[in-house]
C-alpha positions, 0 to 999 in steps of 0.5 A, spaced: 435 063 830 441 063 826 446 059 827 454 060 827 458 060 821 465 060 822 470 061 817 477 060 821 482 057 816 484 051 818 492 050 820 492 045 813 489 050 809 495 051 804 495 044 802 487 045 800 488 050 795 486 049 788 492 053 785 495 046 783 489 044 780 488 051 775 492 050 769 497 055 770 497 058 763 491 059 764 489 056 756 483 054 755 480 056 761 475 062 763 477 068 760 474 071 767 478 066 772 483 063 768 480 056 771 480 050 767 477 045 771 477 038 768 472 036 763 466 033 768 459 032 765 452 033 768 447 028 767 442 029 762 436 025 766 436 023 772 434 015 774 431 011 780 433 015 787 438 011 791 435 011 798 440 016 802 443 022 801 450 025 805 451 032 805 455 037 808 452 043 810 452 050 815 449 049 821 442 050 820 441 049 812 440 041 815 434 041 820 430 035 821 427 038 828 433 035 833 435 042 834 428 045 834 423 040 834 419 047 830 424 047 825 425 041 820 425 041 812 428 035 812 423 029 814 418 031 809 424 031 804 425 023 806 417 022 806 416 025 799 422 022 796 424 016 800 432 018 801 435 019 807 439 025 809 445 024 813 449 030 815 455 033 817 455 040 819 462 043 817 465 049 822 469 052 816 469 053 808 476 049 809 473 043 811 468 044 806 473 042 801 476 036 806 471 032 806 469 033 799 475 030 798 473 024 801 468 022 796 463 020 802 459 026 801 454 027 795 452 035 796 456 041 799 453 047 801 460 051 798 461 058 800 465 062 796 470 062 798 470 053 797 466 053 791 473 055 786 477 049 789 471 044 788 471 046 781 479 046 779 480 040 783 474 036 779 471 035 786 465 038 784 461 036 778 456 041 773 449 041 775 444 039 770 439 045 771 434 042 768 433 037 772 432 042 778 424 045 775 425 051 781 432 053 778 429 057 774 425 061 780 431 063 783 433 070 783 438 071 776 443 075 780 445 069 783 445 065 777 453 065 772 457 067 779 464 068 777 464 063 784 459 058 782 460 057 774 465 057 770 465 058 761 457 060 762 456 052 766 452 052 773 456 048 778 451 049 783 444 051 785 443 058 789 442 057 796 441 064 799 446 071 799 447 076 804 451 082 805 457 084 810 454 092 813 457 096 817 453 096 824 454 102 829 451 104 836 447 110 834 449 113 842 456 113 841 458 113 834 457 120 831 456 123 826 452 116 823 457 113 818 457 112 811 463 109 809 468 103 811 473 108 813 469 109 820 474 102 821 479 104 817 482 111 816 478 113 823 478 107 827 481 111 831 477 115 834 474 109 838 480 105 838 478 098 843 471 099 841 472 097 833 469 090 831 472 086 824 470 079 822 475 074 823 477 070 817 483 071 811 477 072 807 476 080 811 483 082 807 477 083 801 474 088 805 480 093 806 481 091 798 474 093 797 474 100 801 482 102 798 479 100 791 474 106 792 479 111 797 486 109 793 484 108 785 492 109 783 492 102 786 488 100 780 483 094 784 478 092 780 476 085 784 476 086 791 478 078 790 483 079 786 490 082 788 496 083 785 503 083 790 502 091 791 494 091 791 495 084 796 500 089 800 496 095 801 490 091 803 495 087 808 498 094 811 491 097 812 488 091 817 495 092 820 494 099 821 487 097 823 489 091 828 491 097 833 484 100 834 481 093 835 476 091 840 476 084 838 475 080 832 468 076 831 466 069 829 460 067 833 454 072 831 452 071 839 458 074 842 458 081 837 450 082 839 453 081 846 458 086 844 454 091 842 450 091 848 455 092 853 458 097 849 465 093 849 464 094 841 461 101 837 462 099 831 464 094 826 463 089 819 456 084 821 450 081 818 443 083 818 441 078 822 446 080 827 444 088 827 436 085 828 438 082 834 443 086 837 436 091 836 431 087 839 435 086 845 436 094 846 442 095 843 441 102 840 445 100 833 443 100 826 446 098 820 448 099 812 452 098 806 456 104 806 458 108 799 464 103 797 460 097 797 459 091 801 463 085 801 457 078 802 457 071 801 452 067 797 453 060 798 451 054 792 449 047 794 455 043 789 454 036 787 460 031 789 463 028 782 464 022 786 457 022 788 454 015 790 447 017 790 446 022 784 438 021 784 438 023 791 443 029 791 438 032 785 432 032 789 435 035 795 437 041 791 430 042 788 428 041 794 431 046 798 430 051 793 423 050 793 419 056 795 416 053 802 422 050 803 427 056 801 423 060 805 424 056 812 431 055 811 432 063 810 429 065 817 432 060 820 438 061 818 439 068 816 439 071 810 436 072 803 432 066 799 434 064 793 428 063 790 424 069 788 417 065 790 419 064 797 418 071 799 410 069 799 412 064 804 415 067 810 411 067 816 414 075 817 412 078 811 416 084 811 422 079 812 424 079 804 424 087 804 429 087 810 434 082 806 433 086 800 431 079 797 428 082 791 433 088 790 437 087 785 440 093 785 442 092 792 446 086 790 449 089 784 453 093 791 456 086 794 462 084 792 461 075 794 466 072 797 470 068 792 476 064 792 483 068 791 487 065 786 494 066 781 489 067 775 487 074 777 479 073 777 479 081 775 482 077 767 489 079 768 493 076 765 500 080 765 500 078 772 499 073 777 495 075 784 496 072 791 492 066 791 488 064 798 494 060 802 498 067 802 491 070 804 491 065 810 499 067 812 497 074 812 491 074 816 496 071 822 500 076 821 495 081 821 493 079 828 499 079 830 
């Protein structure tokens, strides 16, 4: 069962982010991003294994059988390789980055939303893919992400991906919608009973459906906002705050939700749509027109790590085809390596996370990090980089 994943900012998150560690030029960075992170160099072969290895991770990606004594991928990794996993469990991208910061920690499982701020800060060193042998399995659609590669250098390993759909309670929700403005533009119409995920990082969703229904704003990324486009996605969630239920962090209480009827639609995750189902709540779920928003989340390795050798055999460990298979089932989502879809113990599991569906992924906008340098290539202005997002999503919930 999936465990939660909250992505709450922190009261501090201001300080956290990398604009400060972008060159604000934008010279000699990615044309894409404007980063210029600084010169860091991946090892070009790996040496004798340190003995321990300490992660920080979401909850379930680190399972050594104390949580379920069925589910642990973590004691045959120290037997076949001799390191010893220490883990921390982060509740939020922003304290991801914290305790990076610390150089205590040797690999991070970094969403989006974290991974541009390790990279601009030198908190995270490039990964040498060659000395990762199942890199080369995994999805290519996952590989040279705007929010985990910067100039065509990896700077991580791909762990999984999901989408953010629109889920609806099939009794109450008719006609069955097709598009985000079922919250938006028409939330309305189940005013008290609309759902939205709570984290500045939703201020991407409205980006998303305005790109589509308001194309004089000129949207490109959904990511990247400038002052006007930035305050249309604000004004739009204010908008929307008013016909809000509640917002949601905790996949439990949404599946409780759509149970009891107390929400009839809203944004979730395909795990929580097949739970909600499988405990009679009459609900379905999908991509509407407009895309989805989604994460994808990349295990980075600490530029100060202590135990390097160790780090890089948990990155090929943990996408390895077995291994990348139990993790997706536990926690929730599409593996990341393409052979791990032979390894699932329920066989129709990858056709129902579209893991081989590229063409599915090619309408999910990841999660990435907001920041001055306009992710869309602009140049001739600056967007409103992720603490702004942060203020403006208190604001929005008033």
């Amino acid at each position: 069962m999936r465990l939660t994943r909250t992505l709450k900012a922190a009261a501090g998150a201001a300080a956290l982010l990398l604009a400060a560690a972008c060159d604000s030029s934008g010279s000699g960075g990615s044309a894409a991003t404007g980063l210029n992170p600084p010169d860091l160099k991946a090892p070009t072969k790996l040496g004798r294994t340190e003995g321990q290895v300490n992660l920080i991770a979401w909850a379930g990606y680190v399972e050594d059988g104390s949580n379920d004594p069925k589910v642990d991928w973590v004691s045959d990794f120290e037997k076949q390789t001799g390191c010893q996993v220490h883990s921390k469990v982060a509740a939020s991208s922003d304290e991801m980055v914290k305790l990076m910061k610390t150089g205590e920690y040797d690999a991070v499982s970094a969403s989006g939303d974290a991974s541009l701020r390790l990279i601009a800060s030198g908190d995270a060193a490039p990964v040498n893919t060659a000395l990762v042998p199942h890199y080369k399995d995994v999805f290519s659609g996952l590989k040279n992400g705007s929010w985990n590669s910067v100039k065509g250098k990896m700077y991580g390993i791909p762990h999984g991906r999901g989408a953010n759909l629109l889920m609806y309670n099939t009794e109450k929700v008719s006609p069955a919608p097709t598009s985000w403005s079922a919250v938006f533009d028409d939330a309305a119409r189940h005013k008290g009973h609309v759902t939205a995920y709570d984290s500045p990082i939703y201020i991407a969703d409205a980006a998303l459906y305005l790109k589509a229904t308001r194309p004089e704003l000129k949207i490109k990324d959904p990511y990247a906002l400038d002052q006007k486009q930035f305050d249309a996605a604000v004004a739009l969630l204010k908008k929307q705050n008013g016909d809000i239920g509640e917002y949601w962090s905790d996949y439990l209480k949404e599946v409780s939700a759509f149970k009891s009827g107390d929400s009839v639609v809203g944004t979730t995750w395909q795990v929580i749509a097949g739970l909600a189902a499988d405990e009679g709540a009459k609900v379905k779920a999908l991509v509407p027109k407009e895309g989805s928003t989604g994460w994808s989340d990349t295990w980075m390795v600490s530029a100060k790590s202590k135990h390097p050798n160790c780090a890089y055999k948990w990155l090929d460990w943990i996408v390895s085809p077995k291994v990348n298979a139990q993790v997706a089932e536990y926690f929730g989502e599409a593996p990341a390596n393409a052979k791990a879809c032979s390894e699932t113990s329920d066989k129709t599991f990858c056709a129902t996370y579209h893991a081989a569906d590229e063409g599915y992924w090619k309408n999910i906008a990841f999660w990435n990090t907001p920041i001055e340098q306009c992710l869309d290539g602009r140049t001739d202005v600056r967007c409103v980089p992720y603490a702004k997002w942060v203020q403006a999503w208190t604001e929005i919930k008033g």
